[in-house]
C-alpha positions as CSV (number, residue, x, y, z in Angstrom):
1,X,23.3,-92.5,71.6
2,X,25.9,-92.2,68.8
3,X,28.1,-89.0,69.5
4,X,31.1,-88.5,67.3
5,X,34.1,-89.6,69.5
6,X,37.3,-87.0,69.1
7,X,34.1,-84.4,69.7
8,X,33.8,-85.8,73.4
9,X,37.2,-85.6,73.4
10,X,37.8,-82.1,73.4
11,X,34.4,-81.6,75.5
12,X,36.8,-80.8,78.4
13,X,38.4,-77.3,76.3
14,X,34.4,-76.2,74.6
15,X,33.3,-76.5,77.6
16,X,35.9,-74.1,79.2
17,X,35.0,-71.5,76.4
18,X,31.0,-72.1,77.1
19,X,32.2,-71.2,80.7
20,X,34.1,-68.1,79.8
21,X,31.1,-66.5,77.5
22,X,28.8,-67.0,80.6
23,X,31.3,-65.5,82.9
24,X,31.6,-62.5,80.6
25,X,27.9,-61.9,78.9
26,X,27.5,-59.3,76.0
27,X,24.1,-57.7,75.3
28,X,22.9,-57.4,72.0
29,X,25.0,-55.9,69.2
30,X,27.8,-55.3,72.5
31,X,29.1,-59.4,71.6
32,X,32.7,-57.6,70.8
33,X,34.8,-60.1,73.2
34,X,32.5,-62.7,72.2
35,X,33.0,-62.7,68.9
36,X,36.2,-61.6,69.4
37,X,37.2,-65.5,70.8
38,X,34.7,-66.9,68.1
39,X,36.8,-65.7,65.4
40,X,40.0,-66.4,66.9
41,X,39.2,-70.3,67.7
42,X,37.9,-70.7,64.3
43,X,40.6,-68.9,62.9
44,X,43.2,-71.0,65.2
45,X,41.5,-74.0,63.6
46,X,41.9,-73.0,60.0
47,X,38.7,-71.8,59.4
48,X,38.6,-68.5,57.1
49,X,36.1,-66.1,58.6
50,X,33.6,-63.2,57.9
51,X,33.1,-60.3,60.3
52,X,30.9,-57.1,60.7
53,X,27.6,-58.9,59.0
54,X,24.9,-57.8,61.8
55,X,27.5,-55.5,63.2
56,X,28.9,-58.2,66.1
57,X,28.5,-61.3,63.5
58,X,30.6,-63.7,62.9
59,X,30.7,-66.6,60.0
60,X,33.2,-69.1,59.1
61,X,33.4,-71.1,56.5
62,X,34.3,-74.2,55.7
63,X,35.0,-75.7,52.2
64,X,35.7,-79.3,51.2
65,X,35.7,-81.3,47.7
66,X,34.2,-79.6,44.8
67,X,30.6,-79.9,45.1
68,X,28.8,-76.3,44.6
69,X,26.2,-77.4,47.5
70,X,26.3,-75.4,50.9
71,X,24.5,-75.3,54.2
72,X,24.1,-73.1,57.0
73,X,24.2,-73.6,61.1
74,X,23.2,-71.0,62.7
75,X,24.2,-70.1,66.7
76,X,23.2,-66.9,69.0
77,X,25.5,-65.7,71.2
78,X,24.1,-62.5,72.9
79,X,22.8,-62.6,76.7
80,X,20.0,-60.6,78.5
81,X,19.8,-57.9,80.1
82,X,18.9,-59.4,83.8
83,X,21.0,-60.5,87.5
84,X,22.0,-63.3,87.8
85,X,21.6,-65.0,91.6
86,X,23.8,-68.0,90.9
87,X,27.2,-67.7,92.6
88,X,29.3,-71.0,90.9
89,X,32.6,-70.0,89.5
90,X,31.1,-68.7,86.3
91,X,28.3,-66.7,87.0
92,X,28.5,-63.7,85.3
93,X,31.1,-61.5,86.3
94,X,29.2,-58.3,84.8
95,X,25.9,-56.7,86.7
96,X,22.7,-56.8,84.9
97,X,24.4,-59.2,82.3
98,X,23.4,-62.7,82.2
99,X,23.5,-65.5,79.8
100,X,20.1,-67.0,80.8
101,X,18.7,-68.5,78.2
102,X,21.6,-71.1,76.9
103,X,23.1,-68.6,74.0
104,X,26.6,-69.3,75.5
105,X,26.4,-73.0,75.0
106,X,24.5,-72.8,71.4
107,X,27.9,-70.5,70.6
108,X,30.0,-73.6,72.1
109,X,28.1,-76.4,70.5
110,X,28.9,-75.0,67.4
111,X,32.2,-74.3,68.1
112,X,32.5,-78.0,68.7
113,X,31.4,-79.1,65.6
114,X,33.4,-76.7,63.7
115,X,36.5,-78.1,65.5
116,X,35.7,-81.5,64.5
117,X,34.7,-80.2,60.9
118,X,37.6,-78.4,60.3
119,X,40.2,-81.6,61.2
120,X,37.9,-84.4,59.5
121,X,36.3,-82.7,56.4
122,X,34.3,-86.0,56.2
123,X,32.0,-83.5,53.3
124,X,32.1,-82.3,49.7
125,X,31.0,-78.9,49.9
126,X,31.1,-75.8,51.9
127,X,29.9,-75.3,55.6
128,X,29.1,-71.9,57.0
129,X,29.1,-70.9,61.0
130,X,26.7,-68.5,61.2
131,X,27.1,-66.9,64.9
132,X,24.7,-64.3,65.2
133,X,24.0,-61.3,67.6
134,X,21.2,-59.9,69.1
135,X,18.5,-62.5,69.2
136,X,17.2,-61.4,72.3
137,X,15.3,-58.4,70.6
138,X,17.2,-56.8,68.4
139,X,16.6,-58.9,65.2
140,X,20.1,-59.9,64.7
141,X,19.3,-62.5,62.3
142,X,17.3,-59.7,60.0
143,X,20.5,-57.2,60.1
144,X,22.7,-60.1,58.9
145,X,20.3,-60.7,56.2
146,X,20.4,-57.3,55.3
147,X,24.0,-57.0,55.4
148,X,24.2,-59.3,53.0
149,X,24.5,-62.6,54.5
150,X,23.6,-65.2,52.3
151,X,24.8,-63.0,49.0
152,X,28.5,-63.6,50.6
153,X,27.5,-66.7,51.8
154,X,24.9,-69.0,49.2
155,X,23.7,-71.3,50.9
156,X,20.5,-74.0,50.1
157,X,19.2,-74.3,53.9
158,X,20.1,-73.4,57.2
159,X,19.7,-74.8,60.5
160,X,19.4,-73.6,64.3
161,X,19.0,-75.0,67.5
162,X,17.9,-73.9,70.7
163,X,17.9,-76.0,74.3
164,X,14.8,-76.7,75.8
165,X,14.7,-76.9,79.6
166,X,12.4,-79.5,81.4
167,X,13.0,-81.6,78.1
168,X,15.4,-84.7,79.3
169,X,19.4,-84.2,78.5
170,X,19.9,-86.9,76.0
171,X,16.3,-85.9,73.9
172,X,15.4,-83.7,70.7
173,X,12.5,-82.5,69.5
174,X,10.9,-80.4,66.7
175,X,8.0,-80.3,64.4
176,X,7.0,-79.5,60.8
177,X,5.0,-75.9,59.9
178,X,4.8,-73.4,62.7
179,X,6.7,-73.9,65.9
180,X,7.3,-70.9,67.4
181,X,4.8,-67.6,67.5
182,X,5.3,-64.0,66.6
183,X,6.1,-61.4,68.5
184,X,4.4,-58.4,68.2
185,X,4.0,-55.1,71.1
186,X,1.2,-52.8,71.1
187,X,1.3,-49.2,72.7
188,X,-2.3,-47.4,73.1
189,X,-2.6,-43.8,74.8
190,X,-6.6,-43.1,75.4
191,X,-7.0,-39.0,75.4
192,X,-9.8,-37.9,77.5
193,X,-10.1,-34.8,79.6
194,X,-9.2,-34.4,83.3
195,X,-11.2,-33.9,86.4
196,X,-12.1,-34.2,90.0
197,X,-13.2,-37.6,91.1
198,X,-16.0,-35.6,92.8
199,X,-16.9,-34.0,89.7
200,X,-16.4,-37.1,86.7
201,X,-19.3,-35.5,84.7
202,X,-17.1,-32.4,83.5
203,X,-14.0,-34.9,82.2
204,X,-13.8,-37.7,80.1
205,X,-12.4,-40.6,82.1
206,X,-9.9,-42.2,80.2
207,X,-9.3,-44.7,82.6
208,X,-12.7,-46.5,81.8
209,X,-12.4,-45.8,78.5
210,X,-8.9,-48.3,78.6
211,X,-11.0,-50.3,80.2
212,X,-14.0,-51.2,77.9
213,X,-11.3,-51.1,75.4
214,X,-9.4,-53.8,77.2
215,X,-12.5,-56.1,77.5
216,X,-13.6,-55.5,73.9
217,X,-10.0,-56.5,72.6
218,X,-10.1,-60.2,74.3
219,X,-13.2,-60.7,72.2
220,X,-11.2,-60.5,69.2
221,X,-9.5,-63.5,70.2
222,X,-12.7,-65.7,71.5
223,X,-15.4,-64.3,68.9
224,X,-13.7,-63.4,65.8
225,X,-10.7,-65.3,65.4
226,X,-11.6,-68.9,64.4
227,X,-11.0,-71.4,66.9
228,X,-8.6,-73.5,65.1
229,X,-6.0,-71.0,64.9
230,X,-4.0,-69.7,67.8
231,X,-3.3,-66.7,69.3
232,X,-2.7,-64.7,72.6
233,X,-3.2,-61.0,73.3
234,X,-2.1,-59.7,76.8
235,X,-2.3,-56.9,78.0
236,X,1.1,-56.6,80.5
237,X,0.5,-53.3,81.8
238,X,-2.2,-50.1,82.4
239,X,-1.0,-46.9,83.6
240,X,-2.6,-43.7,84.5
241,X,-3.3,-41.6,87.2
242,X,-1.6,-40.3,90.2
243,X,-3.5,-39.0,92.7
244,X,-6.7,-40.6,94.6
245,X,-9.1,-37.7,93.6
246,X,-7.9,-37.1,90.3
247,X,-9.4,-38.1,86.8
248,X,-6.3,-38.5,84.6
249,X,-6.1,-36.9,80.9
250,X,-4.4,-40.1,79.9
251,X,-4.6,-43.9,80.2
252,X,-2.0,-46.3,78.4
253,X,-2.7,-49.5,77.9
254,X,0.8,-52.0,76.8
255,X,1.2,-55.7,75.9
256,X,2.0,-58.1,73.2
257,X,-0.1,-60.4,70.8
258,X,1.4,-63.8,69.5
259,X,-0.1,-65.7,66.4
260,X,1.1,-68.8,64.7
261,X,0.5,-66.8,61.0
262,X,0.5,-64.0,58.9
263,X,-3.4,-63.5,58.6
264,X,-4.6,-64.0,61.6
265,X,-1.9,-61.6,63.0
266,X,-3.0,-59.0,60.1
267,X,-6.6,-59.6,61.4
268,X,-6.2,-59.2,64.8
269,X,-3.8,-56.0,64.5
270,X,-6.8,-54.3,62.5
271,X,-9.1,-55.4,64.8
272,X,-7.6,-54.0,67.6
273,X,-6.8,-50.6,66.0
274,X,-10.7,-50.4,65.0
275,X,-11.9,-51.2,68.7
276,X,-9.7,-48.9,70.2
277,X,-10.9,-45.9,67.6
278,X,-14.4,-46.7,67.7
279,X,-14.7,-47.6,72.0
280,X,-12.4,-44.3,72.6
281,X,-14.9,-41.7,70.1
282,X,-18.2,-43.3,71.3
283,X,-16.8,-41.7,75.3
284,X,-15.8,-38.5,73.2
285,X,-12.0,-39.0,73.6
286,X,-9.2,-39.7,70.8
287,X,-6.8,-42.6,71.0
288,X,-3.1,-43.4,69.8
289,X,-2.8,-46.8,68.2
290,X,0.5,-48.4,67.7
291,X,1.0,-51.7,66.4
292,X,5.0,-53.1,66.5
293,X,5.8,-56.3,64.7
294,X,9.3,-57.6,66.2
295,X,9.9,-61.2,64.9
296,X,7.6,-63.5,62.5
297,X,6.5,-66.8,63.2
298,X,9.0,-69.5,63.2
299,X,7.3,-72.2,60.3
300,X,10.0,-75.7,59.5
301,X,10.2,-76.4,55.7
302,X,8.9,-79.9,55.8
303,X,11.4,-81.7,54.1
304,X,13.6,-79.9,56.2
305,X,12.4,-80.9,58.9
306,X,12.3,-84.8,57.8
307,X,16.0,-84.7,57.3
308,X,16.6,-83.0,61.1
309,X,14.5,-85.8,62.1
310,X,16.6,-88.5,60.6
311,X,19.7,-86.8,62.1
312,X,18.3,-86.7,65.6
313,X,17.8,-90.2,65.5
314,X,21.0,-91.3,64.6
315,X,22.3,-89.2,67.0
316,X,20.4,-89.5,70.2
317,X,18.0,-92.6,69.1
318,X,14.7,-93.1,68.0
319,X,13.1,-93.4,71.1
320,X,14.8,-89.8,72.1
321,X,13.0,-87.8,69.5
322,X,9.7,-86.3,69.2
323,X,8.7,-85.2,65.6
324,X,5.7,-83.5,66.8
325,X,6.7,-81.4,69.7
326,X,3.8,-78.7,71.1
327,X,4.4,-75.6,69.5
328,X,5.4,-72.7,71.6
329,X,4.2,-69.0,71.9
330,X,7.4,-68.0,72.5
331,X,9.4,-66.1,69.8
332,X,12.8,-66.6,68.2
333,X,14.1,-64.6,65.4
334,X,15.5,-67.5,63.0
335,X,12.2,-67.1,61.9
336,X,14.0,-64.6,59.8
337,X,16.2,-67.0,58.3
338,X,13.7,-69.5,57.4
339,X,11.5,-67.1,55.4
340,X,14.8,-66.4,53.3
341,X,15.7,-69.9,53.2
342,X,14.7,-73.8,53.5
343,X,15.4,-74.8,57.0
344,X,14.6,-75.9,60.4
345,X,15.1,-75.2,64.1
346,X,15.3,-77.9,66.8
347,X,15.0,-78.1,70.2
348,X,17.4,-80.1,72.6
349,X,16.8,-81.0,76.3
350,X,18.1,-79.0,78.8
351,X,17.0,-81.2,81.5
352,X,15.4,-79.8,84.9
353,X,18.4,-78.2,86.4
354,X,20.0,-81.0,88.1
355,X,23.5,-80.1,86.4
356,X,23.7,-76.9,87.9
357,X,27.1,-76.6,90.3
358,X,26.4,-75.5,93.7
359,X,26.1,-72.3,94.1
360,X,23.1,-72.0,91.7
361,X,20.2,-69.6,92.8
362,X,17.3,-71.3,94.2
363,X,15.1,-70.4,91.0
364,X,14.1,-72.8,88.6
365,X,16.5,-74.1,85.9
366,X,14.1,-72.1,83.1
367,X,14.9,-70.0,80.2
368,X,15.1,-66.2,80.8
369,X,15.4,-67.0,85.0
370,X,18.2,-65.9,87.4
371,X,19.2,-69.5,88.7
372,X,19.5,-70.7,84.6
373,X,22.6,-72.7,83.7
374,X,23.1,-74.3,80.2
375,X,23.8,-78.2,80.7
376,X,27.3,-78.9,79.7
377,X,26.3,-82.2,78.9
378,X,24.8,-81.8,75.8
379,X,27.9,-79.8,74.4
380,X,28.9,-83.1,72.3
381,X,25.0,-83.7,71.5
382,X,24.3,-80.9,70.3
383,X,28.3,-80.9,68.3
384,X,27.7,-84.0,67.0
385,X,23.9,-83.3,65.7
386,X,25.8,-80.3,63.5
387,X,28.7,-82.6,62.7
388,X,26.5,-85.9,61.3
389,X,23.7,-83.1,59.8
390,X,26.5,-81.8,57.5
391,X,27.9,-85.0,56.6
392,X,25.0,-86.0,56.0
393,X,23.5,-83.2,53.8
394,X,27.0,-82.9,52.4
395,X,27.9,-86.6,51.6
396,X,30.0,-87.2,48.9
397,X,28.2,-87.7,45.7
């Protein structure tokens, strides 16, 4: 492992701030103390900085030489709206607040590297920090766009990273094409007719109705949806009714659908819309179809991705990165970035929990779980696979 020395150095003072954000999570578009210290370190360090893109957002930037080329980093800082059980020093000091799924140390890692950037300006170009809000649902890395991110900021590419739990500390991993799935909701309200559950032949059961629909739907995925490509449809929740002897007017029927691409998500979302029509007016009752799309899939530019690769290697050693890493159906809004611009998003190993202080819960050391902790460890992996990626990207000519 090659990690750039002054960089472990200072691990001692990033990790202190990755501490701090944990202690005191933000939820989406609330990060105002969180970017609030964002924008004073980098400010402290000499680093010019852009506020308000994304509403909470944060970019610095960092210029060196004369060469017109520029990248982007990319870090999310928000946390989710859950309780933490863990009772260390820094668990989170605000109810229903948590940072469970490693945003606090993606914000530190690249806090690290802009440190080390901003003292060694070992690059001929320009560097930009791109801290963004509201990952966790709220599309933060759209609203940035919108708000004009990269017309203030021109970049050629732009990278993320994410940690990866029950990956080894010390490994990386990615792969070319799609990595990571959309997310998508679906909300369906079946109208039928009330009556007594003695008397079922003067309503229109809506409740069976949902169901057939609900069976029908999963044959989208196994009969009409070629094999090769993925996708999930789940249906998370079914409500209706509230009494024992009572035929409800309504049913809903809620859940989420996941697809590796545009047409097969196209496909499936008609599909489902046409079931639920065609099922609910064969029983004589009406339906309510909608179809939300949240974030896209998340598809690495190739060469891209070759280039990460060669970083990770030099970093953590060949034998500690996997270029084809399993795809997951989970969703992550960079996938925003990367249709805008050529880029790619890596995963590092969080390990299996075994860095947790005492006082952790006794839940598993997973993403989005109330016994999470990010692994202070890889703080100067992770700062040094931004530092070398730039000085890599942005060698001298």
């Amino acid at each position: 492992m090659k990690l750039v020395d002054p960089i472990i150095a200072f691990q001692a003072e990033i990790q202190q701030i990755r501490r701090d954000l944990h202690a005191h999570p933000e939820l989406c578009y609330e990060e105002q103390r969180t970017s609030d210290i964002v924008a004073a370190q980098l400010t402290a360090w000499g680093i010019p900085v852009i506020r308000g893109l994304g509403k909470t957002g944060v970019v610095g930037v960092i210029k060196n030489g004369s060469s017109s080329r520029a990248i982007g980093l990319r870090a999310d800082m928000d946390a989710l709206p859950m309780q933490e059980i863990n009772t260390f020093a820094h668990a989170s000091r605000h109810a229903g607040k948590m940072h469970a799924c490693g945003h606090d140390g993606h914000t530190a890692m690249l806090l690290g590297a802009a440190k080390y950037l901003a003292e060694q300006r070992n690059f001929d170009g320009t560097v930009y920090l791109v801290f963004q809000p509201a990952e966790e649902g709220g599309a933060g890395a759209r609203r940035m766009i919108d708000d004009g991110l990269f017309e203030q900021c021109p970049m050629e590419e732009i990278y993320g990273m994410h940690n990866w739990p029950g990956a080894a500390a010390g490994t990386m991993s990615v792969t070319a094409g799609p990595m990571m799935a959309s997310s998508n909701e679906f909300y369906v309200t079946v109208k039928g007719k009330g009556a007594h559950a003695a008397q079922p032949h003067k309503g229109i059961d809506p409740v069976m109705i949902a169901v057939q629909i609900a069976q029908s739907w999963q044959t989208i995925i196994s009969r009409q949806k070629s094999p090769l490509d993925t996708a999930v449809l789940s249906i998370t929740q079914i409500h209706a009714g509230s009494a024992t002897n009572v035929i409800p007017d309504e049913a809903n029927l809620v859940g989420t659908v996941r697809t590796f691409t545009q047409p097969v998500l196209d496909m499936i979302e008609q599909r489902m819309g046409e079931v639920a029509q065609h099922t609910a007016a064969a029983f004589g009752a009406e339906v309510d179809f909608k179809f939300r799309r949240n974030y896209p899939p998340l598809v690495n530019h190739a060469e891209q991705t070759r280039f990460a690769v060669e970083v990770m290697k030099e970093v953590v050693g060949a034998e500690n990165v996997d270029d084809q890493v399993e795809p997951t159906m989970g969703a992550e809004d960079f996938a925003f970035f990367l249709q805008a611009k050529p880029g790619c998003y890596v995963f590092i190993g969080n390990g299996e929990g075994e860095h947790r202080d005492g006082g952790h819960g006794l839940g598993p050391c997973v993403l989005h779980n109330a016994s999470y902790d990010f692994n202070d460890n890889l703080l100067p992996i992770g700062a040094s696979f931004w530092v070398k990626l730039v000085e890599k990207a942005l060698a001298p000519a």
